[in-house]
N, C-alpha and C positions, 0 to 999 in steps of 0.2 A: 384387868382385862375382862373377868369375869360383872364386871363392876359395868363396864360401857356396854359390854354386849347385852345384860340385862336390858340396859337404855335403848337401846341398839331395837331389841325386839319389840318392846312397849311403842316405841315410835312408830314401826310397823305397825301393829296393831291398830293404832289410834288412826294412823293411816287409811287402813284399810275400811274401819267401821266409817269413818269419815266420807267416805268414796260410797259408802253403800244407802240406798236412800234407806229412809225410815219409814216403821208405819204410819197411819192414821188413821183416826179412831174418832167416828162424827157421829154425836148423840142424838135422840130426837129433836130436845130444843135446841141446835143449830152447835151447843158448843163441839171443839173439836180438839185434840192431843195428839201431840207426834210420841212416838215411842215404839214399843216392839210388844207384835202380839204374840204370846205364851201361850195358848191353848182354851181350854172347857175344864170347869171340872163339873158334879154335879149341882144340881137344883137350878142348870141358864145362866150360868154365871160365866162370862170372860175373863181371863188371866192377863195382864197388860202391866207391862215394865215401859216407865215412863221416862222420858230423859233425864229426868232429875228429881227422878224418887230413887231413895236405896236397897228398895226391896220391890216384887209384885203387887199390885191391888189387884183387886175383882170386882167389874161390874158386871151388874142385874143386864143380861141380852133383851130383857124388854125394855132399857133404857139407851139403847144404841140405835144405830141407825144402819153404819155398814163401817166398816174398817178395808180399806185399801192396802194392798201389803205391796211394800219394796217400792212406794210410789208411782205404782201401777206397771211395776214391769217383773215378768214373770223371771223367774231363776232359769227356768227351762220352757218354754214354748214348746206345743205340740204340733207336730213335724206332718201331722194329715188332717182334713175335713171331713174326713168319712165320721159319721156319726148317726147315733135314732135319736130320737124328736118321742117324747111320751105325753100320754093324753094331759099329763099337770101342765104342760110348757117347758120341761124340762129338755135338754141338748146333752146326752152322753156322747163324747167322743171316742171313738175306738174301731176297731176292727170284726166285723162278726165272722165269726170262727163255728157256728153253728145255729140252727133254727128248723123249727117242726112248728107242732101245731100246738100245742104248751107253753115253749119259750123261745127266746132266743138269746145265745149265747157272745157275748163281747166282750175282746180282748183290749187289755186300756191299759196304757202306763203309768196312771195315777192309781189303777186300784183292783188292778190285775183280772183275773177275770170275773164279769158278772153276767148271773142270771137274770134274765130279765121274764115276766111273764109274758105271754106273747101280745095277749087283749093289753096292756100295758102300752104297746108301742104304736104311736100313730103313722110314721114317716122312719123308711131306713132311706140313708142316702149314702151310696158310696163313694161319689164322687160327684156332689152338691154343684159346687159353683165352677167346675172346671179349671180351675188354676189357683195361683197363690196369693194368697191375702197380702193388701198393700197397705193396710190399716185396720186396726180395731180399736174403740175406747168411747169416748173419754175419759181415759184413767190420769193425764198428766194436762192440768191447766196452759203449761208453757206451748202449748202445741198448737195453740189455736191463736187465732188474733181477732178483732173488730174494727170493723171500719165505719166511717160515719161519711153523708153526703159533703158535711163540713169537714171533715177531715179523712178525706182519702186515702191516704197515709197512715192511717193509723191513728186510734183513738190517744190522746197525751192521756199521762198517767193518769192513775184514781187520785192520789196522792195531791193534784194540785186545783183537782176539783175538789175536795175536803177542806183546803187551803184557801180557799177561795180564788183560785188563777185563772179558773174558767169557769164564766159567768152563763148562766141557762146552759150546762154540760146536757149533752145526749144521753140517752138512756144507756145502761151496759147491759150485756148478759149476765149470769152469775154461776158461776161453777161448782158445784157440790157431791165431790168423791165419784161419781162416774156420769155425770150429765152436766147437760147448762141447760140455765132458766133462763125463759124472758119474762121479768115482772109485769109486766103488760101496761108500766105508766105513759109509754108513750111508744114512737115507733120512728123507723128508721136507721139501726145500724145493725149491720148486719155482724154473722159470727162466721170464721172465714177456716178453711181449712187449706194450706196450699201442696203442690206438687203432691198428691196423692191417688189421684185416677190415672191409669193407663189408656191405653186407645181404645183397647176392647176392656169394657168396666164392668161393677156392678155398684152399683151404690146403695145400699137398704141402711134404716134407720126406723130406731121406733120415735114415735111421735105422740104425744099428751097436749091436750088443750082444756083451757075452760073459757067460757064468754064468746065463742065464736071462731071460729076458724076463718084465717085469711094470714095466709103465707106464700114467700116464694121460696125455689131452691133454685140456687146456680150450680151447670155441671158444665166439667168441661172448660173451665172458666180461668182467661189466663192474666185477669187483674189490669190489660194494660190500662192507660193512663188516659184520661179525658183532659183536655184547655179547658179552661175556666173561659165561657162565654162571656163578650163582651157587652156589660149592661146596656153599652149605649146604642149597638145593633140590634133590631130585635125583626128580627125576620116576619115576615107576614105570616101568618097560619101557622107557626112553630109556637109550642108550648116551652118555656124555658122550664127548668128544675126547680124545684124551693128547694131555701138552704139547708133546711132540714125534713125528716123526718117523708112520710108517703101517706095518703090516705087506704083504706081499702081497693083494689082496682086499680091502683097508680102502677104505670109501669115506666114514669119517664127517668128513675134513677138506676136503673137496671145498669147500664155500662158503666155509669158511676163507680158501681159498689163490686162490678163481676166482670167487668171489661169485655171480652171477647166470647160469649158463652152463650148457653143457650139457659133460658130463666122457666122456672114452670111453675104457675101459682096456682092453690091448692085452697080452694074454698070448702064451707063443708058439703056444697050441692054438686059442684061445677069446677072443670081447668081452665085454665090457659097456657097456652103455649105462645115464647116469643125467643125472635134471635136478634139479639143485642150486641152492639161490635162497637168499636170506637174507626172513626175515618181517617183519611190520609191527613186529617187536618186535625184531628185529634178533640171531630165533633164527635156526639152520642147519638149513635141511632140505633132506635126499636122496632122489630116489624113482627107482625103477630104471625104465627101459624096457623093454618088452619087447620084442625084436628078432628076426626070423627070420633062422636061418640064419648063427650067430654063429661058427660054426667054422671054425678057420685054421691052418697049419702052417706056421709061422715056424722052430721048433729054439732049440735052446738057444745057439747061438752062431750069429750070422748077420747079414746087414743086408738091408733092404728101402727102397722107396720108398713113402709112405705120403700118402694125397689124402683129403683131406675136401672134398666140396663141399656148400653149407650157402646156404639162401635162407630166412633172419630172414620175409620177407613170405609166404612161401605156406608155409614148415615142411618144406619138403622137403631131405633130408639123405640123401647119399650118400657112401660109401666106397670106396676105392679102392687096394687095393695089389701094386706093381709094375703099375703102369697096370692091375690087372685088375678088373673088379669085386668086391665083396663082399657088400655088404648095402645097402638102403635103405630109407627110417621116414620117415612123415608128420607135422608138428608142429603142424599150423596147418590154416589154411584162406585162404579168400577176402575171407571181413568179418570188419570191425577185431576180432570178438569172439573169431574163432577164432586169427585171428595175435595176441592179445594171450597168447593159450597160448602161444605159445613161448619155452623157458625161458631161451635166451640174450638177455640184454637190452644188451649190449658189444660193442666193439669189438675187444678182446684175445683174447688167445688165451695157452698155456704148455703146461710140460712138468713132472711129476714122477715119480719111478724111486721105486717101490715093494718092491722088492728088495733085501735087503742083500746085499754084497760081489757087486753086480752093476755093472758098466761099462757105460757107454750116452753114444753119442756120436750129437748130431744138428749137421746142416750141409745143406746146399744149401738153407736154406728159403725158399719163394717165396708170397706173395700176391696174391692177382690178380682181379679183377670173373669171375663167372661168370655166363656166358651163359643158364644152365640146360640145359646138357647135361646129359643122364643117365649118361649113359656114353661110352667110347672104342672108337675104331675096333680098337682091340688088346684088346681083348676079344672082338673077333672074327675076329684074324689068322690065318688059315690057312695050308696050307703052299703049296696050288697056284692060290691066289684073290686079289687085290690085293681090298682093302676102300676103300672111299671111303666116311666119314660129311661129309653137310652139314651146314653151320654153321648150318642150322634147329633143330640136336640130336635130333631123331628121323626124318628117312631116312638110311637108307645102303644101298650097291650092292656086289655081288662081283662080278668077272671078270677082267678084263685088260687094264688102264691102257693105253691109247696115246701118242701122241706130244699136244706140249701146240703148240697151232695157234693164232694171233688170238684167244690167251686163254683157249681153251679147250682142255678134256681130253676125251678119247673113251674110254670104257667098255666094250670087247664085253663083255657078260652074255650067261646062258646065258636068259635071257628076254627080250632084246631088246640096241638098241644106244644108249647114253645119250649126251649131249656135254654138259658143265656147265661156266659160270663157272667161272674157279681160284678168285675172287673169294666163288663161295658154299660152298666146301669149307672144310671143317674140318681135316680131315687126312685124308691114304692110304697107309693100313699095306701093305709092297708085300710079297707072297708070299715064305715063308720060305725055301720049294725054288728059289728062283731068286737068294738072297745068296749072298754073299763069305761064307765061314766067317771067325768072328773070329781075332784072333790078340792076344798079350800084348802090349804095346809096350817098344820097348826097353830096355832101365836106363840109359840116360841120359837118355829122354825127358820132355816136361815138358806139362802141360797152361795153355792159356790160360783164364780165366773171363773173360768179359764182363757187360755189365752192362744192362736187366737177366736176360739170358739167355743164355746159347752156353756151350761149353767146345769147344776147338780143342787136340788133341794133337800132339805131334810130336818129333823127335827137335831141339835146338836147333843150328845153321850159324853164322848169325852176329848184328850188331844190335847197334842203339846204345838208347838212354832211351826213344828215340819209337816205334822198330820194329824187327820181330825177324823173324829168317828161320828157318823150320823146315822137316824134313823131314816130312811126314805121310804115315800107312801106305796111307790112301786117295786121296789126289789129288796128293801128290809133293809137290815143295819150294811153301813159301807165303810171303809178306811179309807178318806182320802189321802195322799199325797200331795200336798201342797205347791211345790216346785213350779207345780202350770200355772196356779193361781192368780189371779190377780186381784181379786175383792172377794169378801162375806158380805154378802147384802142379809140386814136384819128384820126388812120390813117385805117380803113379796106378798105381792096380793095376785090375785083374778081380779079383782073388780074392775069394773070400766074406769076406773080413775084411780091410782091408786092416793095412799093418804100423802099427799105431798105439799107442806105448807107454805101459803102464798106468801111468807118472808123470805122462804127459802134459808 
């Protein structure tokens, strides 16, 4: 008895570990390991039990790249979006429980409570995006799909393009621990994200390019299905689709690749805006919008942060890049007749790179219920003004943040003196003349992503599987608790590009 029940439990076990995904662990030059990360000890070294080693190894953290943990799903996920925003890039999540003019004080379940210095914090946000995240990642490749104008349905495997089964294959994207690349050898299929936007959205992503920017994004986008046009009809003044691939400026595959949606292409100068639907006949049609105010200065080589907020019921569409505004278009109205104009009828959303021999890498992407904000408080950051917008999405105040007392904040303005809720703010962009100047982080340091928001920086001490000790530039040594996490990323930069190699 005591003989089977032995068996009994090991079964279990095996079980269990079986069910749990594993780590991975991707080096600079591209190689990568599945296994289970162990910790830090000293001189930058990672602790890593591999599936089929018998003991720990330790590698050099200047020879990694980032280690995805639990294959990118957190043990615990963090239950709020309130969080401060510091002048490195850095997103601590938590609660502020306290702030003067020195520091301020936040409460977090990964690492209880910290001090923060005050010139430290660029953006508190209590209540950021207004409702609950519908996605964050790429932290799991299976999540996403690609579709190609030749194959609508879904690109066939890799496996029999390798094989030789399909002759001149389309380009793919390529996925690497929390992003996808596009190699830039050619153009034409897009990376598809489905049922993930609600009616009232937000959609932000960061964005990297080199050799030129020209891309779309579909939002709102519900995939339906085109007929394959009859070669032998060819309509007068109708442009028909090639079977592959799109030039810069092409917008005739848009229903192809995104069905019913609305498409918005992102040059480095200049938009466009168009609504792409499939017909009762299950033709593709594109009609442009017209947009005020399309012009933008992105450059040839560069990255950005990119926000669409989008409300399916009233039509209203806003743009947003590097938190700044840009442009916004009405779709709809109030009765059913006007919101049935809007041309996004889906849930999905995607990406396609219109450029040849252009590289284009997107990552951080997040989905999220929007409140119907118009805008952000950083859009109107000044240098020597603290901004507070409320979470009504149309007041907000300038002056001079005070100390936060029985829950609330105090305002001196130059027009009187305010006190409000923390509870009804949205976020307060705090005056630029009064931060920390940034600085680079060190080359051995590493960032934390949580889930589903934060990234914590710092240089790594010590730490086992469960939690990790770091040095950070702004509030000194931290214990994380790991549980939220989802990745250690080993390379952050600042630069305008970070080091990201064109093999991928």
């Amino acid at each position: 008895m005591i003989h089977k029940l032995a068996i009994s439990l090991i079964a279990g076990v095996m079980v269990l570990a079986a069910a749990e995904p594993s780590d991975l662990v991707r080096f600079s030059n591209g190689d990568q390991l599945h296994g289970a990360f162990q910790g830090f000890k000293e001189g930058a070294h990672a602790i890593w039990l591999s599936d089929d080693a018998a003991a720990p190894v330790d590698f050099k953290t200047a020879k990694m790249r980032h280690v995805v943990l639990r294959g990118g799903k957190p043990s615990k996920s963090l239950t709020s979006l309130s969080h401060v925003a510091l002048v490195n890039g850095d997103r601590m999540p938590g609660t502020i429980t306290g702030m003067n003019d020195e520091a301020i004080t936040l409460e977090t379940p990964y690492a209880g409570s910290l001090r923060i210095p005050r010139d430290q914090v660029e953006m508190f946000a209590p209540s950021p995006l207004g409702g609950r995240v519908h996605y964050h990642g790429p932290f799991v490749e299976d999540e996403w799909q690609m579709a190609n104008a030749s194959f609508p349905d879904g690109m066939p495997p890799a496996a029999d393009e390798k094989d030789g089964k399909e002759k001149d294959p389309p380009g793919r994207w390529a996925f690497s621990g929390s992003a996808w690349y596009w190699p830039g050898k050619c153009s034409g299929t897009a990376l598809l994200r489905k049922n993930a936007m609600p009616d009232r959205s937000i959609l932000r992503f960061d964005l990297a390019w080199k050799n030129r920017l020209s891309m779309a994004i579909g939002f709102h986008a519900d995939f339906a299905k085109t007929k394959p046009r009859d070669p032998a009809v060819r309509d007068e003044g109708v442009q028909l689709p090639r079977a592959r691939g799109f030039s810069s400026g092409d917008s005739t595959l848009f229903p192809v690749l995104f069905g019913n949606s609305y498409v918005l292409q992102v040059f480095s100068t200049h938009l466009m805006l168009f609504r792409a639907s499939v017909d009762e006949n299950g033709g593709p049609v594109v009609e442009r919008v017209q947009i005020n105010g399309n012009s933008i200065r992105l450059g040839d080589t560069g990255k950005a942060q990119i926000e669409i907020r989008s409300n399916r019921l009233s039509g209203q569409v806003s743009l947003f890049i590097n938190d700044e505004f840009v442009v916004s278009w009405s779709e709809g109205g109030t009765n059913p007749e006007e919101q049935a104009r809007y041309a996004g009828k889906g849930g999905g959303f995607g990406f396609v790179v219109q450029n040849e021999d252009s590289t284009v890498r997107i990552s951080d992407v997040m989905v999220a219920e929007w409140n119907g904000m118009p805008d952000s408080a950083r859009s109107l950051q000044a240098d020597e003004q603290d901004i507070v917008l409320l979470a009504n999405g149309t007041d907000r105040f300038s002056g001079k943040v005070g100390s936060l007392q029985d829950g609330k904040i105090p305002l001196h303005g130059k027009y009187g003196q305010f006190l409000f809720e923390i509870d009804d703010i949205a976020e307060i962009r705090f005056a630029r003349g009064r931060l920390a100047r940034e600085t680079e982080p060190d080359s051995d340091s590493l960032s934390v992503q949580f889930s589903p928001l934060g990234r914590i920086s710092g240089r790594p001490l010590a730490g086992s599987a469960s939690s990790i000790r770091i040095l950070n530039p702004g509030c000194g040594e931290m214990s994380l608790n790991l549980e939220s996490a989802v990745m250690l990323d080993f390379k952050p930069s600042n630069t305008i590009i970070d080091d990201w190699d064109a093999d991928f």
